[in-house]
Residue frames as qw, qx, qy, qz and C-alpha x, y, z in Angstrom:
[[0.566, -0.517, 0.153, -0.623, 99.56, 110.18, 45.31],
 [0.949, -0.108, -0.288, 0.063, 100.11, 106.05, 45.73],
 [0.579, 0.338, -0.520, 0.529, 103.89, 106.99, 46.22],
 [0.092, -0.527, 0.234, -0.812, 103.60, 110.11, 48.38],
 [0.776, -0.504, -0.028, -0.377, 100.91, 108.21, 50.78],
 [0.963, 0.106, -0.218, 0.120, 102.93, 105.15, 50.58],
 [0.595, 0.236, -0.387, 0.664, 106.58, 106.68, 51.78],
 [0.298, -0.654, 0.125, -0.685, 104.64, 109.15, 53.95],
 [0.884, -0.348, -0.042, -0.310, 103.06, 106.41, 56.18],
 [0.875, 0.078, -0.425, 0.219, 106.18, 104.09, 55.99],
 [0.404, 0.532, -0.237, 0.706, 108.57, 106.95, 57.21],
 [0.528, -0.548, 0.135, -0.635, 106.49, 107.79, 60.22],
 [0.888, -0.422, 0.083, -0.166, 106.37, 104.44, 61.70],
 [0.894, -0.108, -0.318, 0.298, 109.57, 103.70, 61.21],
 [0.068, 0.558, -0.228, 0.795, 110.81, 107.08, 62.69],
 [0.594, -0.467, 0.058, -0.653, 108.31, 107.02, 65.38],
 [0.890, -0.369, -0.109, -0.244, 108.71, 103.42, 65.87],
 [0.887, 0.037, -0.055, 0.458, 112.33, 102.54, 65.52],
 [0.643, 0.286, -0.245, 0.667, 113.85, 105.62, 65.46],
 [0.272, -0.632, 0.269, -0.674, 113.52, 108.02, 68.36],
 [0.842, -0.468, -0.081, -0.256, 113.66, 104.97, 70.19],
 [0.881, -0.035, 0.009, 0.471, 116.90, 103.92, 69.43],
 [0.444, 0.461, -0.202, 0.741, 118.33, 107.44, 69.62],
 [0.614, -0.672, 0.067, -0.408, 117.01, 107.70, 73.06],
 [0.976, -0.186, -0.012, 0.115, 118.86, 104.65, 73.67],
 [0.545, 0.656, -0.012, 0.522, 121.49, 106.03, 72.36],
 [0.221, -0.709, 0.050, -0.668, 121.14, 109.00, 74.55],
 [0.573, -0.743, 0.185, -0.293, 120.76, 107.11, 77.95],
 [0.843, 0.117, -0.054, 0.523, 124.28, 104.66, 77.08],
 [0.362, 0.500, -0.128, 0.776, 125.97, 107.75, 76.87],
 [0.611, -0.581, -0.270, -0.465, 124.39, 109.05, 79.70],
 [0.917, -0.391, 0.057, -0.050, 125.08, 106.25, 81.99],
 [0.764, 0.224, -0.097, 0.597, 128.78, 106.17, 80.78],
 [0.075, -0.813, -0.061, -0.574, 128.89, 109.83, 81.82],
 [0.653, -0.657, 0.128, -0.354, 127.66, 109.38, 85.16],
 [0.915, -0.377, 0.040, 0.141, 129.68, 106.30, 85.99],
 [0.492, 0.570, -0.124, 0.646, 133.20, 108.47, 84.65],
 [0.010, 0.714, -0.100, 0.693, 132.40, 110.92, 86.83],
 [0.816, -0.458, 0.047, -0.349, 132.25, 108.88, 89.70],
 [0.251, 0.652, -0.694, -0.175, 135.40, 107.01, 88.96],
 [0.568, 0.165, -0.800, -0.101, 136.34, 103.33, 89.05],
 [0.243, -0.057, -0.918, 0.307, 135.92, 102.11, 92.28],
 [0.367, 0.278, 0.395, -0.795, 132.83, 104.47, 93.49],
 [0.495, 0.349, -0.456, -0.653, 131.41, 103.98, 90.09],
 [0.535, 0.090, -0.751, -0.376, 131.27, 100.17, 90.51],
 [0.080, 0.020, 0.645, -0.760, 130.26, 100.48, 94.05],
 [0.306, 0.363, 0.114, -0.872, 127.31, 102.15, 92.63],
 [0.612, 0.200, -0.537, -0.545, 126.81, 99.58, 89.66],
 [0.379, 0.048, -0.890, -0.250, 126.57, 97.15, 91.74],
 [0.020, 0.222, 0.687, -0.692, 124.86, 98.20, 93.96],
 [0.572, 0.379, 0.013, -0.728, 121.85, 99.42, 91.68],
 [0.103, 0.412, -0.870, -0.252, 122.15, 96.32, 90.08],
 [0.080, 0.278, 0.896, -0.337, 119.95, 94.07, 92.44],
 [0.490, 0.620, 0.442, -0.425, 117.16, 96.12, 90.86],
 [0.506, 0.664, -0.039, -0.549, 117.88, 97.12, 87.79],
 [0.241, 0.367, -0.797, -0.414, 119.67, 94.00, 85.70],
 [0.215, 0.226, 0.946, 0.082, 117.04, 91.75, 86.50],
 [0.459, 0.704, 0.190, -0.507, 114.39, 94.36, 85.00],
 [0.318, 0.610, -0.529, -0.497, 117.07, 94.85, 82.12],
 [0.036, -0.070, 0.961, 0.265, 116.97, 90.40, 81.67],
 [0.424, 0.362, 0.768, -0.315, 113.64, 89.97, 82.39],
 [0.561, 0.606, 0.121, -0.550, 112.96, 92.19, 78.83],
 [0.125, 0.307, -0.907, -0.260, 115.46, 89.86, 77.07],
 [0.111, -0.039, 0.991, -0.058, 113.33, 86.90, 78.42],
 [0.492, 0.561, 0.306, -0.592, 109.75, 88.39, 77.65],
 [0.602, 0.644, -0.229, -0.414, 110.36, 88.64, 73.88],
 [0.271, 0.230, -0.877, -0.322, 112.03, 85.76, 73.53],
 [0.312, 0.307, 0.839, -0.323, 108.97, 83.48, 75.09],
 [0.501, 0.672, 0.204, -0.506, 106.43, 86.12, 72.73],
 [0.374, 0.735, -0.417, -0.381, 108.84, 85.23, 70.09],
 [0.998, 0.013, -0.015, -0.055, 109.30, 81.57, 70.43],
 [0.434, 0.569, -0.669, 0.201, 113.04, 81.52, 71.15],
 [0.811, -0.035, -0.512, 0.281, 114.82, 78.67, 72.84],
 [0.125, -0.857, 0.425, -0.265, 116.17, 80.17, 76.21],
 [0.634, 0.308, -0.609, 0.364, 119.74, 78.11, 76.77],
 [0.463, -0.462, -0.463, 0.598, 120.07, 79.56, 80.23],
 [0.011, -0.832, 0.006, -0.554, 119.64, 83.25, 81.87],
 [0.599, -0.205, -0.507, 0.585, 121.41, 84.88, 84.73],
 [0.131, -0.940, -0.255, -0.186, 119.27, 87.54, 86.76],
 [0.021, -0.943, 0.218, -0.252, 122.34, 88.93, 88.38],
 [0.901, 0.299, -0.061, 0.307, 125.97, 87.95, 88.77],
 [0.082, -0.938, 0.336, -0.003, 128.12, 90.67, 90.70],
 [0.326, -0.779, 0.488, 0.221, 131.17, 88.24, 91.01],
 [0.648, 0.751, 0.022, -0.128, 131.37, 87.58, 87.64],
 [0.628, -0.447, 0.247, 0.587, 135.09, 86.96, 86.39],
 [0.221, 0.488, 0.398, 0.745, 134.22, 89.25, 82.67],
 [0.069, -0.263, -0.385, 0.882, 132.61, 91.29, 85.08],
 [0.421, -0.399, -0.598, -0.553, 128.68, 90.53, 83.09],
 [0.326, -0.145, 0.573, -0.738, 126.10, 91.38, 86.04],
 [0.580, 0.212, 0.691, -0.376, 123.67, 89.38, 83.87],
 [0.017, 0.356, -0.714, -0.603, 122.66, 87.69, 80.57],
 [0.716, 0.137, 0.569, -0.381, 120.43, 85.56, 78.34],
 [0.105, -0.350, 0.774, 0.517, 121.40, 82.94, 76.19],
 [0.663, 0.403, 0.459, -0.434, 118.74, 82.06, 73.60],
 [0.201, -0.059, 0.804, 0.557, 118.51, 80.35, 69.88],
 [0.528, 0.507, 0.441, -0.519, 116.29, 80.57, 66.94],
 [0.612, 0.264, 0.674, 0.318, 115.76, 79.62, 63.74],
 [0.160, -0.268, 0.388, 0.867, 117.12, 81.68, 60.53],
 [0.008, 0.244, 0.710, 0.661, 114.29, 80.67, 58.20],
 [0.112, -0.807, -0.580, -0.004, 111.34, 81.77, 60.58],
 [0.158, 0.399, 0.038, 0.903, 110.87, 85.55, 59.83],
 [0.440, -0.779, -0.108, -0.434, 108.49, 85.87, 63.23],
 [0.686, -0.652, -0.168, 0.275, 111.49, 85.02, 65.19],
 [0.491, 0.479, 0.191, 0.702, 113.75, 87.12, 63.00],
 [0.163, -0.719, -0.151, -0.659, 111.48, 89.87, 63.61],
 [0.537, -0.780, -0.211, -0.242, 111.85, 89.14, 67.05],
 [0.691, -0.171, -0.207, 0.671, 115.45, 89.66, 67.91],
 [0.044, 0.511, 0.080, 0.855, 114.72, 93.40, 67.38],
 [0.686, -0.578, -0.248, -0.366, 112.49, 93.34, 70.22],
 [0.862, -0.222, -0.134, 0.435, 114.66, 90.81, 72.49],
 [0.556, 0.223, -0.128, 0.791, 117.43, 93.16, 71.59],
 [0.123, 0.296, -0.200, 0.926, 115.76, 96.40, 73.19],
 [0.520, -0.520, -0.676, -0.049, 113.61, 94.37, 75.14],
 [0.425, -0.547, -0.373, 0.617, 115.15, 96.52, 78.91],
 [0.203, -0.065, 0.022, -0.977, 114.39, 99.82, 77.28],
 [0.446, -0.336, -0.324, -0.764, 110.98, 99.25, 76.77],
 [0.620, -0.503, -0.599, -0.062, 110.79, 97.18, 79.96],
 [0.338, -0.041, -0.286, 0.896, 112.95, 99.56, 81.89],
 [0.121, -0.361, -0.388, -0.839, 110.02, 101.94, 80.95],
 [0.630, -0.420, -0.524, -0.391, 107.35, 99.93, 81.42],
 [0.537, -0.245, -0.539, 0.601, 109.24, 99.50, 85.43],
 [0.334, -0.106, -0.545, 0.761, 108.80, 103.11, 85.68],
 [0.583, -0.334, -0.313, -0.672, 105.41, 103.59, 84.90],
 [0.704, -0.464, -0.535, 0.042, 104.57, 101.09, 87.35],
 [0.451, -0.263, -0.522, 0.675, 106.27, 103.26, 90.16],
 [0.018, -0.054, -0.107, -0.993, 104.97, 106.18, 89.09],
 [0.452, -0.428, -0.575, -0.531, 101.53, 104.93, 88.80],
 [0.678, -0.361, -0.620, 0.157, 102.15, 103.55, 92.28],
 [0.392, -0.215, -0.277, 0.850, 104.15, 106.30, 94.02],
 [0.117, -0.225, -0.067, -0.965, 101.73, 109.24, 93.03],
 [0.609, -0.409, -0.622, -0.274, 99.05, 107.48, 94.65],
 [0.565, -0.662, -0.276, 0.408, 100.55, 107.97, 97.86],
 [0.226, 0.048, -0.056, 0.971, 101.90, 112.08, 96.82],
 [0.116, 0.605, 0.560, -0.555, 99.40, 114.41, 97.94],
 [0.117, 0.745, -0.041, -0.656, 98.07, 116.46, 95.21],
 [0.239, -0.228, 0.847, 0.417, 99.75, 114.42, 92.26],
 [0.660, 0.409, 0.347, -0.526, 97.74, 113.66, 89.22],
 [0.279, -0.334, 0.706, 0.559, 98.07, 111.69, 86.28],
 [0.524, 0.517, 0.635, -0.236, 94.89, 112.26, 84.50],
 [0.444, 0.814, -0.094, -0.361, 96.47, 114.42, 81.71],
 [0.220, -0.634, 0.705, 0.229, 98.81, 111.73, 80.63],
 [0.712, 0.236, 0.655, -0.093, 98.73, 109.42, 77.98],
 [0.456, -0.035, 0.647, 0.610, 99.37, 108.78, 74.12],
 [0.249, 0.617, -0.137, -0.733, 98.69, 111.46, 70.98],
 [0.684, 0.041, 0.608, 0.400, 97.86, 110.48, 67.99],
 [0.510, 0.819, 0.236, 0.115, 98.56, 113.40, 66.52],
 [0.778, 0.127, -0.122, 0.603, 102.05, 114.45, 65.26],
 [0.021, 0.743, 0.051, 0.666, 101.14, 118.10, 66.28],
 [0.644, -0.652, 0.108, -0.386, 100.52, 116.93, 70.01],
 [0.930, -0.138, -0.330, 0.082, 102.86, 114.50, 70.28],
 [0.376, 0.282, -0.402, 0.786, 105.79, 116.77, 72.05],
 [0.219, -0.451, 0.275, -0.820, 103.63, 118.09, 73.94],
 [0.937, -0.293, -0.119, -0.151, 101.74, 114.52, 75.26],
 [0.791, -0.182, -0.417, 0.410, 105.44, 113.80, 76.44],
 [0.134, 0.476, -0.188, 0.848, 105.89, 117.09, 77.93],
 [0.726, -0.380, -0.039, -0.572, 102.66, 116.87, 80.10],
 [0.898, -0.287, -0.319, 0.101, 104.66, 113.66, 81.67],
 [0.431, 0.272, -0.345, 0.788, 107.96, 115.38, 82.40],
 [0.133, -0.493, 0.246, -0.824, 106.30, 118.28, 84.03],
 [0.801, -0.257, -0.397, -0.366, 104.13, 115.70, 85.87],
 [0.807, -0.223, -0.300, 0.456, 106.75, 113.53, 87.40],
 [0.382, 0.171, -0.249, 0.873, 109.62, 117.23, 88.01],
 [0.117, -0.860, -0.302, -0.395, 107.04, 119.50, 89.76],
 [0.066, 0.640, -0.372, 0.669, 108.59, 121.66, 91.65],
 [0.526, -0.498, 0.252, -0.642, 106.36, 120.35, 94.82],
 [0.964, 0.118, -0.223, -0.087, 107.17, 116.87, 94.32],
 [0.499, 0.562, -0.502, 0.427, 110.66, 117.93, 95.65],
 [0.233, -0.331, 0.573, -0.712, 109.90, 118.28, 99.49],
 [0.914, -0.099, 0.002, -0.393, 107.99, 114.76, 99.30],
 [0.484, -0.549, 0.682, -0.010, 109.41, 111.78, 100.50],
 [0.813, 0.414, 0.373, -0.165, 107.67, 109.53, 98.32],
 [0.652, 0.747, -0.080, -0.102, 108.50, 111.22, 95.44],
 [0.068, -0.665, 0.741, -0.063, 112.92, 110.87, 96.67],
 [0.622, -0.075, 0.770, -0.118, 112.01, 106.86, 97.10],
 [0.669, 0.681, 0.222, -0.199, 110.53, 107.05, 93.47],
 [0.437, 0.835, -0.332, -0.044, 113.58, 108.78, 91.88],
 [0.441, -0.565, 0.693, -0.083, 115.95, 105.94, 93.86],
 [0.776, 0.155, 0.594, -0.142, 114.16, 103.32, 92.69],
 [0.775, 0.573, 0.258, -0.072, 113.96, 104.63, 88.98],
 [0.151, 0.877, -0.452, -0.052, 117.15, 105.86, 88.94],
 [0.264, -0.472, 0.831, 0.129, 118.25, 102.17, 89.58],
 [0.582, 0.594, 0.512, -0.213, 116.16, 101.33, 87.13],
 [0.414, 0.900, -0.058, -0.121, 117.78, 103.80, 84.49],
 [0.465, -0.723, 0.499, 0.105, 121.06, 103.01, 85.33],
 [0.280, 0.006, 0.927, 0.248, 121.04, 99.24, 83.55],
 [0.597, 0.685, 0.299, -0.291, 118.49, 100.22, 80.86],
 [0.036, 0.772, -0.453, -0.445, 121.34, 100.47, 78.52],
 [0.899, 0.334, -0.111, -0.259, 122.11, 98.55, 75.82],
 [0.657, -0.293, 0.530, 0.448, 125.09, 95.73, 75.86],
 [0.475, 0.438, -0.469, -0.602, 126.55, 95.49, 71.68],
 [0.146, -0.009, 0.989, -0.010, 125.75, 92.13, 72.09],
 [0.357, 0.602, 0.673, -0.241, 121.85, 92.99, 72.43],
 [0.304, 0.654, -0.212, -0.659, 122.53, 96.20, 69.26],
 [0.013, 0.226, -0.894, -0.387, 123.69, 93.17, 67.14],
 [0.120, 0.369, 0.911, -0.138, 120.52, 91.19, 67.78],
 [0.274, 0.782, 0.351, -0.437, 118.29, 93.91, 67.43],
 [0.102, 0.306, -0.680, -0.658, 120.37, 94.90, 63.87],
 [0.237, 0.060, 0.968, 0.058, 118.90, 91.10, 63.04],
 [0.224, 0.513, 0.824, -0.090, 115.23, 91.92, 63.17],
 [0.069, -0.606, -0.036, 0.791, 115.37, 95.48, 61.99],
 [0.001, 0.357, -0.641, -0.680, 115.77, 94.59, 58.47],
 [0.026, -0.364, -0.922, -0.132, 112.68, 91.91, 58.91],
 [0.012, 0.694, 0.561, -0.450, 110.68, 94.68, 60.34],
 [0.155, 0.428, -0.281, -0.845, 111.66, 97.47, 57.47],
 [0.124, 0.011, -0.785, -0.607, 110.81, 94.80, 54.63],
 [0.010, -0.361, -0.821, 0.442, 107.49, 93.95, 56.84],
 [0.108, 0.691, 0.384, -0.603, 106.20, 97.21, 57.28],
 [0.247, 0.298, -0.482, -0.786, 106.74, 98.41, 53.36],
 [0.066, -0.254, -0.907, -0.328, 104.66, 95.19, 52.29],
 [0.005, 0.516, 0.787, -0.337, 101.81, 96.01, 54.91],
 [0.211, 0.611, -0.063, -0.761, 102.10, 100.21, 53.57],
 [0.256, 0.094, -0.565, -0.778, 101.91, 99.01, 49.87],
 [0.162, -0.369, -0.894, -0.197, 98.59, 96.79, 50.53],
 [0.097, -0.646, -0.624, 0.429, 96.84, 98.62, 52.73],
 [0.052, 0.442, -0.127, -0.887, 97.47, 102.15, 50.41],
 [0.258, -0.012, -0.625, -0.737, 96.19, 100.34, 47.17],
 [0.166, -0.364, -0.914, -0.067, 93.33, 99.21, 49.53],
 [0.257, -0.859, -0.438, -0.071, 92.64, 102.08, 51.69],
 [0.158, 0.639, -0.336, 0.673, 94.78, 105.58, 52.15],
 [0.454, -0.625, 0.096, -0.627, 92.78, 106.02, 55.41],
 [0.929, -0.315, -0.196, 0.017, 93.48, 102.44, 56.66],
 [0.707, 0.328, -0.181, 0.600, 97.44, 103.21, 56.27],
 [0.076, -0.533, 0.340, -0.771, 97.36, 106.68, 58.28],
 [0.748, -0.486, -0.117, -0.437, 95.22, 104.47, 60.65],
 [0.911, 0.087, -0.268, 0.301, 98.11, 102.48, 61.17],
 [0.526, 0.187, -0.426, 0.712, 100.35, 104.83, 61.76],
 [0.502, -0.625, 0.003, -0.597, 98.15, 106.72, 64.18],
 [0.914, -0.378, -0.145, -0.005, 98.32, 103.75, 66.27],
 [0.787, 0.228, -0.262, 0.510, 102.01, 103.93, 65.80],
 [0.002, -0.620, 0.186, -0.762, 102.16, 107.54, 67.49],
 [0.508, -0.702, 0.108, -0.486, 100.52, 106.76, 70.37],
 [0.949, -0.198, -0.096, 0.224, 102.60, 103.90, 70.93],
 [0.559, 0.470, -0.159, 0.664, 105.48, 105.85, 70.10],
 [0.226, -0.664, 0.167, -0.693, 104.35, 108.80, 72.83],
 [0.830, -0.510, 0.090, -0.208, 103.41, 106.56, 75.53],
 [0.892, -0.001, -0.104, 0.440, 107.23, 104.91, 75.44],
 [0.489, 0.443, -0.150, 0.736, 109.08, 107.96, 74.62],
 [0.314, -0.774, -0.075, -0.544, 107.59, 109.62, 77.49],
 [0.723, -0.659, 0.172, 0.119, 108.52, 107.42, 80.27],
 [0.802, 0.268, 0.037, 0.533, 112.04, 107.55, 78.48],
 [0.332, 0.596, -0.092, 0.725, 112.44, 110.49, 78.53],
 [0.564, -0.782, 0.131, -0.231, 111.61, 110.53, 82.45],
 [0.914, -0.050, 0.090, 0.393, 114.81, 107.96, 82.44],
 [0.624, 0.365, -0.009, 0.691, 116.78, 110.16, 80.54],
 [0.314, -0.738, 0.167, -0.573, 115.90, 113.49, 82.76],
 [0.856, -0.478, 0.165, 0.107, 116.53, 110.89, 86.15],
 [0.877, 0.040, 0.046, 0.477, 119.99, 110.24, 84.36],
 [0.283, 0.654, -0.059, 0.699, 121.01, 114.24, 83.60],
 [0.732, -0.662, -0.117, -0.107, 120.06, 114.35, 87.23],
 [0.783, -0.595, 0.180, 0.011, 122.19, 112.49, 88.47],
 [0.738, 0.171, 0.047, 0.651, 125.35, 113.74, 86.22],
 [0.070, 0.753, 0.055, 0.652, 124.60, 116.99, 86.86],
 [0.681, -0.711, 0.086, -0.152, 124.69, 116.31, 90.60],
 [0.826, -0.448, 0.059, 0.338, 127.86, 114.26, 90.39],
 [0.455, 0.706, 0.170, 0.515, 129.42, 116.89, 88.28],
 [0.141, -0.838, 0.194, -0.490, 128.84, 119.49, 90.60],
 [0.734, -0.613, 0.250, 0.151, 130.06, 117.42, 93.94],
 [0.849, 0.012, 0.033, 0.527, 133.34, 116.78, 91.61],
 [0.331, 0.775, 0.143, 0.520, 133.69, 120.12, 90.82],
 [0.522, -0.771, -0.047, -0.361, 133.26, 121.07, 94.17],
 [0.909, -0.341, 0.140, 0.193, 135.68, 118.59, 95.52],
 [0.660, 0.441, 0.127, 0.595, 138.16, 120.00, 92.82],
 [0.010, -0.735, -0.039, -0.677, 137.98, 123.45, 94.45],
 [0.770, -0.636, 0.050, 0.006, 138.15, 122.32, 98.13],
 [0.860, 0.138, 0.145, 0.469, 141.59, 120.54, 96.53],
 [0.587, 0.537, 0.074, 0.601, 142.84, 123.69, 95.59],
 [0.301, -0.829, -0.055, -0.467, 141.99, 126.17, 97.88],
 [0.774, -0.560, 0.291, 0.045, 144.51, 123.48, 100.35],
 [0.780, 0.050, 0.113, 0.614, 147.04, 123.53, 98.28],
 [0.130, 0.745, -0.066, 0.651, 147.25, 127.59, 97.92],
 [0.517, -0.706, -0.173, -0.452, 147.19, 127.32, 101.32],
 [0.864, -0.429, 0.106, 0.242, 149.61, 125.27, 102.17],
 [0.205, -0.877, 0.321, 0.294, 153.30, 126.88, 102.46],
 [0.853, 0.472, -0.219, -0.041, 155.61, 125.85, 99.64],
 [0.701, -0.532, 0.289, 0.377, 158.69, 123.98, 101.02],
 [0.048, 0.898, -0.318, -0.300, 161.70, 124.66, 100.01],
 [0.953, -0.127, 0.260, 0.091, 163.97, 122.53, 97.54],
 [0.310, -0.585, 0.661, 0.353, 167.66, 121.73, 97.86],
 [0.798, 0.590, -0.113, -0.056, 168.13, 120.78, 93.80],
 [0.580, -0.469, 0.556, 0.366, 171.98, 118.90, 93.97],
 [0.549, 0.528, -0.543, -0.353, 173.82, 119.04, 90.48],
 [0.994, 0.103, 0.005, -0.024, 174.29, 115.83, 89.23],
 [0.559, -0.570, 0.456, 0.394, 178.10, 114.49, 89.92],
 [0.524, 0.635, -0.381, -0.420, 179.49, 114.69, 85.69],
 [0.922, -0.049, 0.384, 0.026, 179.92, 111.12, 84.35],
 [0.217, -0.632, 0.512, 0.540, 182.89, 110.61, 82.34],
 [0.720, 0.560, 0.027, -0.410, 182.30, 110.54, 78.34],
 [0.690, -0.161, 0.674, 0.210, 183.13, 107.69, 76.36],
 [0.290, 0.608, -0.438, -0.596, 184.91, 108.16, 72.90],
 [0.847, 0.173, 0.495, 0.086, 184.89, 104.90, 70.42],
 [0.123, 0.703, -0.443, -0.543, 187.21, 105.14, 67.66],
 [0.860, 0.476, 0.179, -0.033, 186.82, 103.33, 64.31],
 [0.298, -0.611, 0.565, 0.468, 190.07, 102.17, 62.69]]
């Protein structure tokens, strides 16, 4: 029963906490690569840099949170940078000391600091923008701590933010602008996956110590834990996943305008009369022999 509690409890929080977060992440990189493909080079960076002015100083500003909560050094930061010659829109250089294991633990953080502040950005519009939608409510929203409810506590945001009536509001089109440059630079650099590697390993060895003390003290204290861990877990993955929906958006829109544009493209070239070409033989060049004696 010690074990069974003991790997139950661990497994949850670090699922819940670490991992559906980082395969979300995961999820809106890929995403964002997507969209800016389909858009091609020069629209495409038109568009990054132009969402930029909002969203890379959200995406430094969660670099620069966790390192202050985490006592790192910051060297320097740049909130945004379009004429770059590496083409970086923005960075933060920070230091910290190998032997302390609470700043360890805090390059994990640091490192996926603009998801969870990306998030936290579009809660705040949301909170703000439904205030001024007629009809809008956000009283059934909020964190589960149960693993039975927890799909369905982030469901109850999705359907929230996508109603159907929310479409013919202006508000709500200023909202999806805002978070959508907002989602855009929520990605991760591998600069900030490396860092976050760092503390990952401080935070596995962590959380097994806290699950074996707290089982041989109290089962009930341990599920209490990870309760907490769900609702933290729901209340993030939710406004993620309003990021990732904004981001299928808006590949699924530029999808269809390429698609569209592909089919205009043809439809003028069937259309247009094939000319005729005059093919000339080539004049015959005379072949050169070599003889070996």
């Amino acid at each position: 029963m010690f074990w069974r509690a003991l790997f139950e409890n661990f497994a949850l929080q670090l699922v819940f906490f670490v991992g559906i977060i980082s395969v979300l992440g995961l999820i809106i990189w890929r995403l964002n690569k997507t969209f800016f493909k389909l858009l091609g080079f020069k629209k495409g960076r038109r568009v990054f840099l132009a969402t930029g002015i909002i969203g890379v100083p959200i995406h430094e500003f969660g670099h620069v949170f966790f390192c202050i909560l985490f006592f790192h050094k910051i060297k320097e930061v740049k909130w945004f940078t379009p004429n770059s010659a590496d083409g970086t829109l923005g960075y933060v250089r920070h230091t910290f000391k190998k032997r302390n294991v609470y700043q360890q633990i805090g390059n994990f953080f640091i490192g996926i600091g603009p998801l969870l502040f990306g998030s936290g950005a579009i809660v705040l519009l949301m909170f703000l923008f439904f205030l001024l939608i007629p009809g809008a409510s956000m009283n059934n929203l909020g964190g589960s701590t149960s693993l039975a409810q927890y799909w369905h506590s982030v469901w109850n945001v999705v359907e929230t933010v996508f109603r159907p009536a929310n479409l013919v509001n202006g508000w709500w089109w200023i909202f999806i602008v805002l978070a959508s440059s907002i989602a855009m630079h929520m990605d991760l650099s591998w600069a900030d996956i490396k860092g976050g590697l760092r503390g990952l390993l401080f935070i596995s060895i962590i959380l097994f110590i806290m699950n074996v003390i707290l089982v041989l003290i109290k089962k009930s204290w341990a599920r209490a834990v990870t309760n907490a861990f769900l609702w933290l877990s729901v209340s993030v993955v939710s406004f993620m996943a309003i990021a990732i929906l904004i981001l299928v958006f808006l590949v699924l829109v530029s999808l269809l305008v390429t698609l569209i544009k592909r089919g205009i493209k043809r439809r003028l070239s069937k259309g247009k009369k094939p000319q005729k070409q005059v093919v000339e033989a080539p004049a015959e060049e005379p072949e050169t022999a070599v003889a070996e004696g």
